[in-house]
C-alpha positions in Angstrom: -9.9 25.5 13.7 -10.3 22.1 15.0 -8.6 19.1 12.9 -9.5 15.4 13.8 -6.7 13.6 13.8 -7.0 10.6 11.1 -7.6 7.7 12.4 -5.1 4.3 11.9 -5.8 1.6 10.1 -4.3 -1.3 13.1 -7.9 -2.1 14.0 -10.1 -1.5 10.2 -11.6 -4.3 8.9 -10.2 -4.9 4.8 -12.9 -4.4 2.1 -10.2 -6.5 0.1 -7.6 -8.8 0.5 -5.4 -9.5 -2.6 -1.5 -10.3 -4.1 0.1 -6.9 -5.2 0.1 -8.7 -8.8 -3.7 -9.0 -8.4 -4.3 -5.2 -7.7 -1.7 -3.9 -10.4 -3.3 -5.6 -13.3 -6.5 -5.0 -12.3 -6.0 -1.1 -12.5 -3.7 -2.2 -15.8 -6.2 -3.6 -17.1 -9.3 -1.3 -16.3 -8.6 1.3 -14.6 -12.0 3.1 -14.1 -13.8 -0.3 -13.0 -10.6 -0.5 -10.7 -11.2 3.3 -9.3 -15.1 2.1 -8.8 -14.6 -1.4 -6.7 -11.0 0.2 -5.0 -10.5 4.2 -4.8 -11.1 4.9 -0.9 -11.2 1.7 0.0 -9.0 -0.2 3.0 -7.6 -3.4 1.3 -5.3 -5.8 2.7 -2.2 -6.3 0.2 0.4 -9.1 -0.1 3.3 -9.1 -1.7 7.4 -9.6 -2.2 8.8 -5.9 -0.8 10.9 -4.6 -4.1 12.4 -1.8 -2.0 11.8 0.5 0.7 11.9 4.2 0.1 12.2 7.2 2.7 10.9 10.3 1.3 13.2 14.0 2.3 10.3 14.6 4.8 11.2 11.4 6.5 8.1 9.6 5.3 8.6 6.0 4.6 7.2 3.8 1.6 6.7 0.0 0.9 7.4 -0.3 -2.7 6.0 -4.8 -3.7 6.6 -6.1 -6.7 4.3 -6.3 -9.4 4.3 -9.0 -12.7 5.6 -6.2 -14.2 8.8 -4.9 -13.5 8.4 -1.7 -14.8 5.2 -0.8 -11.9 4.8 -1.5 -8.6 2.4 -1.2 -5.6 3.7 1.9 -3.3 2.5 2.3 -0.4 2.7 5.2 1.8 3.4 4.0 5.7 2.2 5.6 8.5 4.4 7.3 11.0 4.2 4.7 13.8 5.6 1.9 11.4 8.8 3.0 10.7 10.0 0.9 13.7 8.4 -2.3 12.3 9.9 -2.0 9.2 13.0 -2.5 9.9 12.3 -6.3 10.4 12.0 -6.7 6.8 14.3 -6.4 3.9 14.5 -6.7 0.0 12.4 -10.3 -1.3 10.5 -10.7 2.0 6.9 -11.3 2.0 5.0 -8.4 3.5 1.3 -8.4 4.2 0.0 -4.4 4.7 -3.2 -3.0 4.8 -4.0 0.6 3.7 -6.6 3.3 2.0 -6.5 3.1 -2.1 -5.7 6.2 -4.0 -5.5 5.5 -7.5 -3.0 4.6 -10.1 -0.5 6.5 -11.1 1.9 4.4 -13.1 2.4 2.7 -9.7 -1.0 1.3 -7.6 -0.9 4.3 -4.8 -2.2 3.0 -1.2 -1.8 5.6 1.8 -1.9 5.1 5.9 -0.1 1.8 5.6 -0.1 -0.6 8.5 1.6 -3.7 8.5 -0.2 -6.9 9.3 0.8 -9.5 11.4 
């Protein structure tokens, strides 16, 4: 059987561009109108970079801040970014663009890119 590769996300045009405080309170605050206007979706997401995480299969994560310190925005990077990332650190700015999947205490985006 014959699997497409997935394609990246370098070269997608954004449905959305917004703050990672924008997107977390939106699904806060509604999450099924947030599901409707963002679930699938490629948005373009700004934020202060709370941590990075590296998952035990070696996948790596973008955790921004929120207004909330309790939730964050994670976003799941894709493999060819793990070289990029290590330009950042802890407080920096980071613009990324990736696919919305839902809220799950945390905003959840996968096949992160960053955005220079």
């Amino acid at each position: 059987m014959y699997m497409k590769p997935v394609e990246g996300l370098a070269d997608a045009d954004a449905a959305y561009s917004l703050t990672s405080d924008e997107l977390y309170d939106y699904f806060d605050t509604n999450e099924s109108e947030a599901n409707a206007k963002y679930l699938g979706k490629i948005i373009e997401v700004r934020g202060e970079i709370r941590e990075f995480s590296i998952g035990d299969s070696g996948d790596l994560s973008v955790i921004l801040a929120t207004g909330n310190p309790m939730f964050s925005v994670n976003i799941g990077m894709n493999k060819n970014q793990t070289i990029d990332y290590k330009n950042y650190k802890t407080g920096d700015s980071i613009k990324v663009k990736a696919e919305c999947t839902g809220i799950s205490m945390d905003v959840v985006l996968t096949r992160g890119v960053i955005v220079k």
